[in-house]
Structures are given as structure tokens and as C-alpha cells.
Legacy VTK file of the C-alpha trace (Angstrom):
# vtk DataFile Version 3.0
C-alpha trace
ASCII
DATASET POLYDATA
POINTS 407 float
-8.961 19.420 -21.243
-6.356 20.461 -19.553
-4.141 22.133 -21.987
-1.838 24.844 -19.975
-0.059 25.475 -17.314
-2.848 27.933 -15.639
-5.743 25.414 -15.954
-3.791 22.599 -14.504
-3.076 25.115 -11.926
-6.720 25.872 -11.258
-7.778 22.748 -11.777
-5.061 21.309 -8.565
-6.309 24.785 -6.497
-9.741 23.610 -6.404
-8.773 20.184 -5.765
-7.250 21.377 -2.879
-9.833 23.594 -1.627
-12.725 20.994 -2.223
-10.723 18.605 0.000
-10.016 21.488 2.599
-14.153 21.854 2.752
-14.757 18.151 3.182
-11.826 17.499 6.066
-13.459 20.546 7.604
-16.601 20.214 7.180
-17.743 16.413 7.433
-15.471 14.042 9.649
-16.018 14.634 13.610
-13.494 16.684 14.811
-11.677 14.210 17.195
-9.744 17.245 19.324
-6.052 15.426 18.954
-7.920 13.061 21.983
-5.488 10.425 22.002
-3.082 12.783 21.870
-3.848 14.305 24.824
-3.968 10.953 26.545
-0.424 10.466 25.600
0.242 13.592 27.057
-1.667 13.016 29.830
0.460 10.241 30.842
3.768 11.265 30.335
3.278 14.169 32.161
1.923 12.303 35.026
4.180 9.740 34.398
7.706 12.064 34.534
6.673 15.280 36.447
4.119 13.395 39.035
5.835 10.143 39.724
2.338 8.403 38.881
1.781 4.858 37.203
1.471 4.735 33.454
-1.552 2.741 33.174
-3.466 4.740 36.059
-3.493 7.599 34.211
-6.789 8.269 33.015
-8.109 11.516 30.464
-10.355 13.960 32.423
-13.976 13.671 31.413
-13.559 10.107 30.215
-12.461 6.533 30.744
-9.729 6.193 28.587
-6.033 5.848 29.792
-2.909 4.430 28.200
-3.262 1.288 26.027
-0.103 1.310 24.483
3.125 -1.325 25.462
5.481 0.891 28.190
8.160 1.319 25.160
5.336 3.624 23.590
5.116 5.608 26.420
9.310 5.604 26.541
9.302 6.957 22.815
6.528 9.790 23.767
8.078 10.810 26.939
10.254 14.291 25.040
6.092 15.268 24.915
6.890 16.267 28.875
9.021 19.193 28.315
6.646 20.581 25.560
3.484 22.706 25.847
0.243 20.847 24.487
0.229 23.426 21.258
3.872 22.189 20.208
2.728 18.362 20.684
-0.303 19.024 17.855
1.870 20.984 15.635
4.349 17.771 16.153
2.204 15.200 15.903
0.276 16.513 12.465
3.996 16.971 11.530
5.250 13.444 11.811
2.014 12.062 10.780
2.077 14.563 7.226
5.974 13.408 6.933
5.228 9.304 7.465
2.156 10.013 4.329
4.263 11.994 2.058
7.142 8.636 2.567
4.932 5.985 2.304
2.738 7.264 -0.896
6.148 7.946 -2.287
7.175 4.305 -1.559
3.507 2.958 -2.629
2.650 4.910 -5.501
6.233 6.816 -6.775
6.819 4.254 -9.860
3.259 4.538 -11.150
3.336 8.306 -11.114
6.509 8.536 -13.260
4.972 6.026 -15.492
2.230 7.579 -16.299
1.828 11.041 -15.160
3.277 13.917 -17.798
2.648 16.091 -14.845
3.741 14.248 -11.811
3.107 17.252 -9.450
-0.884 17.372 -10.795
-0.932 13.215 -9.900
0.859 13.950 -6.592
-1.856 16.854 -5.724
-4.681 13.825 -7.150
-3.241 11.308 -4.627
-2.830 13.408 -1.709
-6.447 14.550 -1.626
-7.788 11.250 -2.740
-5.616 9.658 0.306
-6.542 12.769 2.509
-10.394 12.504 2.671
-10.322 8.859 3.689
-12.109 8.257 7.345
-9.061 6.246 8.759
-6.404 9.095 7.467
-8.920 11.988 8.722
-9.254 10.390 12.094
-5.587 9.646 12.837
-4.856 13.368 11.749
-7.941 14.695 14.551
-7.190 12.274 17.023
-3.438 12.855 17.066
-2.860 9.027 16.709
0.447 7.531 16.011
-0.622 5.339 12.989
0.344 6.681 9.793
4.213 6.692 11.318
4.178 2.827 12.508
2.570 2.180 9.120
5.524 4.263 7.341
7.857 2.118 9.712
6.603 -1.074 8.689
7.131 -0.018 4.843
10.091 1.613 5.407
11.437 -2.297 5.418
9.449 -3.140 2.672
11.104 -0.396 0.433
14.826 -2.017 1.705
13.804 -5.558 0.578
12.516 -4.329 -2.892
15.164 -2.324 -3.440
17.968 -5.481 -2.595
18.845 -3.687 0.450
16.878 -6.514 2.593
19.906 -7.217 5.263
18.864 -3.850 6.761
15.255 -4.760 6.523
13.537 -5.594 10.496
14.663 -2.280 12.696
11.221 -0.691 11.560
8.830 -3.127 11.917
10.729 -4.129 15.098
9.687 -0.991 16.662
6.450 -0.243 15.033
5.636 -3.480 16.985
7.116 -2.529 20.255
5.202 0.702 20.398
1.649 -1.148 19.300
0.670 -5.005 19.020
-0.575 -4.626 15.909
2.360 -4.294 13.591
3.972 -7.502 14.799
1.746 -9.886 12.659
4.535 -8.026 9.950
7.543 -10.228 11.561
4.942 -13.563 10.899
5.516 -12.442 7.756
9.055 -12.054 7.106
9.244 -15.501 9.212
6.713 -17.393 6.785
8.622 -15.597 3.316
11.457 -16.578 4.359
13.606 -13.780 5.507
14.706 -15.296 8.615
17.464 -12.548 8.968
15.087 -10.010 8.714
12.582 -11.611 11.259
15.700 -11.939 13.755
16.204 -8.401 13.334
13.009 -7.490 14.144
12.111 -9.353 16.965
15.273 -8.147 18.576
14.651 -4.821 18.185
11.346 -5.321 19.539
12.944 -7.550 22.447
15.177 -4.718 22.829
13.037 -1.848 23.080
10.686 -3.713 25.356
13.394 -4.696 27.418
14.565 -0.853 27.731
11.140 -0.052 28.933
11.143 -2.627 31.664
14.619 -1.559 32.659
13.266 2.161 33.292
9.649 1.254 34.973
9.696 -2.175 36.157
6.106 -1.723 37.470
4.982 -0.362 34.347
6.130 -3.372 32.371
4.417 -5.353 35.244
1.275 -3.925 35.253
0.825 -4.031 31.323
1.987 -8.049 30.092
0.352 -9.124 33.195
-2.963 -7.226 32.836
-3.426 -4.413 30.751
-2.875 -6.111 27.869
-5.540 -8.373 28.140
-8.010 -6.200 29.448
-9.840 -4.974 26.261
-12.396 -2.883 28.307
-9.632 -0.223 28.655
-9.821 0.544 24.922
-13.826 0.640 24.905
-16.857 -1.445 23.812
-15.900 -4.239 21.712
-19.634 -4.109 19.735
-19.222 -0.373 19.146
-19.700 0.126 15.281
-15.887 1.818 15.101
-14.585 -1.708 16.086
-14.403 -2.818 12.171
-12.381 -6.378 13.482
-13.481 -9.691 13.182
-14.301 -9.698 16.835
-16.327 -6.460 16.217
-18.633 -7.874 14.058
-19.073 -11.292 16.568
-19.769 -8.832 19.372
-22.818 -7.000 17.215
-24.244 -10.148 16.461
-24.606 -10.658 19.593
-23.246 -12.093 22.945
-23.668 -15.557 21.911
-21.316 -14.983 18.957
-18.749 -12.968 21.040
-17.247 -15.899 22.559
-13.191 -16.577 22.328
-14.179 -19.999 20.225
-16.065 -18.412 17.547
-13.355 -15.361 17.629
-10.384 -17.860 17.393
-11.920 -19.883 14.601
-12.357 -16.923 12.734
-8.759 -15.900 13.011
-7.724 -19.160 11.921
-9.501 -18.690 8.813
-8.479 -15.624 8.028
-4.638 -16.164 9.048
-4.758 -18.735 6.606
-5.814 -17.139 3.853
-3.528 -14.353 4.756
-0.462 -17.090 4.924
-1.092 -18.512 1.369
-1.208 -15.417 -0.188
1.465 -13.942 1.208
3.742 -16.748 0.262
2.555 -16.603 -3.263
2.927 -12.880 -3.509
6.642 -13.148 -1.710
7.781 -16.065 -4.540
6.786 -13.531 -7.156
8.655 -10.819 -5.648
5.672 -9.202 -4.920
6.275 -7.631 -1.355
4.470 -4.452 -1.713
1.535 -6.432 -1.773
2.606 -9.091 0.688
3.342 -6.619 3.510
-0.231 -4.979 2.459
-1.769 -8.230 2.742
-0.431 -8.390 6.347
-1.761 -4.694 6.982
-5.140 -6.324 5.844
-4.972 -9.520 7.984
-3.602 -7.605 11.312
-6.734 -5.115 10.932
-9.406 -8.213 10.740
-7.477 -10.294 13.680
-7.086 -7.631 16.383
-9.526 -7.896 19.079
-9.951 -4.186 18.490
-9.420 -2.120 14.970
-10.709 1.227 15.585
-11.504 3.154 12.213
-8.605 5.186 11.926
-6.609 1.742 12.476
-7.528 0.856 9.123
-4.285 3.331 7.606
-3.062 -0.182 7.920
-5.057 -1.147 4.931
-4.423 1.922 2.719
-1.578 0.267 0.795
-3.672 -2.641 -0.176
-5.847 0.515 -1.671
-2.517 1.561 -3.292
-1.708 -1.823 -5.128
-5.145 -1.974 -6.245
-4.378 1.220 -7.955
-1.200 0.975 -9.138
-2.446 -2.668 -10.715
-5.216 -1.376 -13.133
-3.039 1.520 -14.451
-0.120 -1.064 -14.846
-2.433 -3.707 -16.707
-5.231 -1.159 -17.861
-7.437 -2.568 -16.313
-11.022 -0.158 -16.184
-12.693 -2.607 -14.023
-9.897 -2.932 -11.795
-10.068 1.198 -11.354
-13.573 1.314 -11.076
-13.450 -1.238 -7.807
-10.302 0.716 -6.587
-12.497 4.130 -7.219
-15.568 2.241 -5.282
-13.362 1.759 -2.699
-12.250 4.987 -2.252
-15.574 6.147 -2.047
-16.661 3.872 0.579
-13.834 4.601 3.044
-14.341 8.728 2.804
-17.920 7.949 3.109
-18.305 7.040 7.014
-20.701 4.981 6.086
-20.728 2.827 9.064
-22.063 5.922 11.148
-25.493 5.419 9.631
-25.909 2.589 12.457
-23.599 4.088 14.696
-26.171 4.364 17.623
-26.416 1.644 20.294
-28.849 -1.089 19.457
-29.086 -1.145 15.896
-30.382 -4.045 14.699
-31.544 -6.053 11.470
-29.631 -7.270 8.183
-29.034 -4.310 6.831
-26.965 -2.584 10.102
-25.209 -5.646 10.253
-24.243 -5.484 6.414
-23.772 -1.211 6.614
-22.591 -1.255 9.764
-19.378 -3.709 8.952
-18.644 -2.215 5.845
-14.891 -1.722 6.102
-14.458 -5.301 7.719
-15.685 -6.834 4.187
-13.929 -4.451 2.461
-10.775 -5.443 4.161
-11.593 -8.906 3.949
-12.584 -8.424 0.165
-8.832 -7.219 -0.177
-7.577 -10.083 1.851
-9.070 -12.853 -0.373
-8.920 -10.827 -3.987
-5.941 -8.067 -3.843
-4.208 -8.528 -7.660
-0.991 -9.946 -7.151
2.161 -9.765 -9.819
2.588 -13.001 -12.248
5.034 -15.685 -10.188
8.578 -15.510 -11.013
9.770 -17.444 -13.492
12.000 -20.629 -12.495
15.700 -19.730 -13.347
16.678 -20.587 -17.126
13.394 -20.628 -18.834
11.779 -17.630 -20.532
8.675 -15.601 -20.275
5.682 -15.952 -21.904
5.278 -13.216 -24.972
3.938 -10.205 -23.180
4.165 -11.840 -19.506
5.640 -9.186 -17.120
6.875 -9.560 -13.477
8.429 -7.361 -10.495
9.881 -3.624 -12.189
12.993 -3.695 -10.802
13.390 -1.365 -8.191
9.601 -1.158 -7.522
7.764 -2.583 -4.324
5.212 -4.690 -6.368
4.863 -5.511 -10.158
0.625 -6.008 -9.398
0.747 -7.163 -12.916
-2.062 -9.906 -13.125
-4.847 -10.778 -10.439
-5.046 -13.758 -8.904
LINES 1 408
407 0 1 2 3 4 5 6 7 8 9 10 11 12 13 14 15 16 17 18 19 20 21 22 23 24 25 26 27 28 29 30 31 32 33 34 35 36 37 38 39 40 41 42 43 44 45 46 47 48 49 50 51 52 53 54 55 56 57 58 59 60 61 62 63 64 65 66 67 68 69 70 71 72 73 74 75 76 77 78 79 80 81 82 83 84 85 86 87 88 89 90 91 92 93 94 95 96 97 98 99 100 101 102 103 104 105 106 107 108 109 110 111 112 113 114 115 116 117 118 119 120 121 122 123 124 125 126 127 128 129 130 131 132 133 134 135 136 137 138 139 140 141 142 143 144 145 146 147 148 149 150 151 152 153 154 155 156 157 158 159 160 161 162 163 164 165 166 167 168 169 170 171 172 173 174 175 176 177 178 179 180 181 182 183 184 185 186 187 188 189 190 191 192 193 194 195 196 197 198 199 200 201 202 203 204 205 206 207 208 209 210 211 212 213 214 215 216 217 218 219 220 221 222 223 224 225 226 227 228 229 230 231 232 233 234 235 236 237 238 239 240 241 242 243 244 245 246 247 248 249 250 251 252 253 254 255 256 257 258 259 260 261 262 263 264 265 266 267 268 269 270 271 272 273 274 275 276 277 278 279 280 281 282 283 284 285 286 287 288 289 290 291 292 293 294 295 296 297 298 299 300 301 302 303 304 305 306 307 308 309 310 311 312 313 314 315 316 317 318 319 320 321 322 323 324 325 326 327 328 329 330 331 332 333 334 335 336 337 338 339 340 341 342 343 344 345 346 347 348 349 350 351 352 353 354 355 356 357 358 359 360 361 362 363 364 365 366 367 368 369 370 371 372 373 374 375 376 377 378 379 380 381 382 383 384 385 386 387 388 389 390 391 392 393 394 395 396 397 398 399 400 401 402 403 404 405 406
């Protein structure tokens, strides 16, 4: 039990050390390689007058994959030295985490925690040993900041400051495809200001990148985009999409048909529950159910893409200590197993075959997919003039999500 100040103390240092080991120990080290493809470019691109999307890493086929208004926002990486980009890229990437737990998980910690610093050291080595936040932290990806973008807007519309609500996601989606199912969403919910907002700002910083390298711009809507070989094999077992899994069934599954029925299925799943969780004032979970849907319907969701479905992790959480719920914990606890596990690596190598690679293998597709369908969403709001139910609860005010009751 931890009963003074000195075990508690002990207790968080070997918290913290035990997750030290395991970051440094298990995960791959990634050596900040998409970093230094960023880098890579911009250098070319500003000191060597070459083409964005010619630029390719040394020793490897990857280049630039990224819209031209990502390469815009990471040109200041030209007048640095490739030790100042790390240190600023782990830097952004530990800022956008420490924002977006806060945002996620700041209401259940003063609610329950007598010792919110002990819950805050819990959370950030629970959230630390996951694969996807290990692997945007060693491959120097810009993730974890598009994903604190994207809930930066959530946070305005949950706390009634919604008319400011779009500039984030606007450019979370102009710097990477994925974030821009998040404007379907204010769209479908609604918030037709909001979605304005951020499909100009998108418009605008797209626009802004055309305007300073035409050919750029060019070269990516016109080609690049499309051209999924750039970002590797689409049946590579780090491809935990919807299209990944088609691709390691096989070639005749692989097909834009099946892919495009899929995403039909899943978008509308993701489109009724969104609605139901934006009527009950529920956005915390709606934008998470958005993370969840964008990570299945991309052509291409690489592991560490999956930050995108760490909130849905967070409501999960916050939802069986707000209703008590052990089962609830215990799945949320499974969970968080499964992702620090790198499971999927067990059939990482080329040609594995059978029923149980194919179930192993896509483990973090059904888990995202098992979020989609069954993330606990808070009770509906109740129609203007009547009164609750006797021990009903809905939205804390002031909190992204109420996660109350499952549905």
C-alpha cells in the first residue's frame, strides 16, 4: 500500500525506469528515418534547387509522401544541423502527448486520483510503451502533433468555444490526407461553421504551397498521390488498413472493388455513431471514432499511424472509471497490452500464410475495428424540458466526453 510520500516516490521511479528498459530495449530502433527523409528533402529542395518528390533517402526507396504544404511547414529544418532536427522533433512530439493526454484524460485524473502527479507518471508510461507512440518517437514522424491538432478543436467545441474550432484540423489535413476524414465529421454533426473553417484553412495552406512550387503541387495531385508504391508494399504486415489485410489475403482480394466496399461499410458505421455520439455531446468520442475510421480506410496505416486511435484507448478508460465498470478496464487493460506487444511481428516475414497469420498478423486492424463498432458512448441528451432518469448522467460540463453508458 502505498502509504507515504517516499513509497509513492519509489513506486513512480521504478515505473519510470521499467518503461525506460522496455522503450530501450524491445521496439526496433527506427533511427528518426522519416525524419531524415524530411530533411532530406528540404535540404535538396531549398539549398539544391531539386524537385520535392525526386528526392529519395540514400540506401533506400523512400522519398517524400507528404502534400507540398508539409514540406512548406518543414522547410526552417534547412538552416538546422540534423542533431537540432531530433532534439526538435522528440520535442514537439513530447509537447503534442503531454496536450492531448491532458485534453483526453485531465477530468478523470482530478476525479479520481488523490495523487494526480502518481496517475500522470501511470498514464505517461502506460501511453509511452505503446508500438504506434514508440515508433513515431524513433522514426521522427509527425503524428502525435497532427493528432494534438485535430483535438486541439475538439477541446474548443467541448469547452463552448466551437466558433474557433476548424484551424487545426484544417492543417493537420493539409500536411497529411489522413486527418481530413475529421472535417466529414464536423460536416455530418453539424458544425457547418467549423467544417468551413477547416476546409479553408486547408484550401489555404495548399494553395500557399502551390503558389511557392508550382511543379511541386503538379507533380503530387496529379501523381504522387495516387501512387501508393512510393510509401511501400501494401501486404506488408505494418500496413494494419483495411486494404492491408485485402492485400495479405491475397491478390485476388486486393482489388479497388473489394477495397471500396469495405470502406463503405466501415464509413457507415463510423457515420452513425458519430452522429449519435455528437447528439449526446459526446465529441471526445466522436472525433476518436473518426481517428478509428481514418486508420481502417487509408490505403496505407503504417503502425505508428495508429496514435490516431489512442484516444479511442483513452475514452475506453476514462468510461469504466466514470461508470466502474471492471470489465470495461479489463478490455481497456487488454488493449493496452496488445498494442505494446508488437504482436503483429510474429508474422512479420514475407509469405506467411494460414489462419492464424492472418488473425495475428491483423491484430490492430480488429482492434481498431472492435473500437469502431463497440467504443462506450455517453447517455443521449435529454430533449429540452424533461428530466433525467434517477441516477442517469450525461456530458460533465467542461469535459470532452461524459463516456457514461456503452452503447
Amino acid at each position: 500500500m502505498l502509504a507515504t510520500p517516499a513509497r509513492r516516490a519509489s513506486t513512480a521511479a521504478v515505473l519510470i525506469a521499467a518503461t525506460a528498459a522496455f522503450v530501450t530495449l524491445v521496439p526496433v530502433f527506427r533511427h528518426f528515418f522519416d525524419a531524415g527523409v524530411y530533411y532530406g528533402t528540404v535540404d535538396q529542395w531549398i539549398h539544391h534547387g531539386g524537385h520535392i518528390y525526386d528526392y529519395v533517402r540514400p540506401g533506400s526507396h523512400y522519398g517524400f509522401t507528404y502534400p507540398p504544404f508539409a514540406a512548406l511547414a518543414m522547410a526552417p529544418m534547412a538552416l538546422v544541423s540534423w542533431p537540432v532536427v531530433v532534439a526538435l522533433a522528440c520535442a514537439l512530439s513530447v509537447l503534442a502527448s503531454c496536450l492531448l493526454l491532458y485534453w483526453l484524460l485531465g477530468d478523470a485524473v482530478r476525479r479520481v486520483a488523490g495523487r494526480p502527479w502518481l496517475a500522470w507518471t501511470v498514464i505517461g508510461c502506460l501511453f509511452a510503451v505503446l508500438e504506434p507512440v514508440t515508433d513515431t518517437f524513433s522514426f521522427g514522424q509527425v503524428n502525435l502533433v497532427l493528432v494534438a491538432l485535430v483535438f486541439a478543436d475538439a477541446r474548443l467545441l467541448a469547452t463552448g468555444r466551437g466558433r474557433y474550432a476548424g484551424i487545426g484540423t484544417g492543417l493537420a489535413a493539409a500536411v497529411k490526407l489522413t486527418p481530413a476524414l475529421f472535417i466529414g465529421y464536423l460536416l455530418v454533426t453539424g458544425r457547418r461553421r467549423q467544417a468551413a473553417i477547416a476546409t479553408a484553412t486547408a484550401a489555404a495552406a495548399t494553395l500557399l504551397a502551390a503558389a511557392v512550387d508550382p511543379g511541386a503541387s503538379r507533380t503530387y495531385w496529379t501523381g504522387a498521390l495516387f501512387d501508393t508504391g512510393r510509401v511501400g508494399r501494401l501486404a506488408f504486415v505494418s500496413n494494419q488498413s483495411v486494404q492491408g489485410v485485402l492485400a495479405r489475403l491475397g491478390p485476388g482480394f486486393a482489388g479497388h472493388a473489394a477495397w471500396l466496399l469495405c470502406v463503405a461499410a466501415v464509413l457507415a458505421v463510423w457515420l452513425r455513431r458519430s452522429r449519435v455520439a455528437a447528439a449526446a455531446g459526446d465529441d471526445r468520442a466522436g472525433f476518436a471514432l473518426t481517428g478509428l475510421a481514418a486508420c481502417l480506410v487509408s490505403p496505407v496505416t503504417w503502425v505508428h499511424h495508429l496514435v490516431w486511435a489512442v484516444p479511442a484507448l483513452a475514452v475506453l478508460a476514462d468510461t469504466g472509471l466514470r461508470r466502474g465498470s471492471r470489465r470495461t478496464l479489463v478490455v481497456c487493460g487488454a488493449l493496452q497490452v496488445l498494442l505494446s506487444s508488437y504482436v503483429i511481428w510474429l508474422w512479420g516475414a514475407a509469405g506467411a500464410t494460414g489462419a492464424l497469420a492472418f488473425a495475428g498478423g491483423n491484430t490492430y486492424v480488429w482492434i481498431t475495428l472492435g473500437l469502431l463498432i463497440a467504443l462506450p458512448l455517453a447517455d443521449p441528451a435529454p430533449v429540452a424540458g424533461t428530466a433525467r432518469a434517477p441516477g442517469a448522467h450525461g456530458p460533465a460540463e467542461g469535459s470532452l466526453s461524459a463516456g457514461e453508458a456503452s452503447r
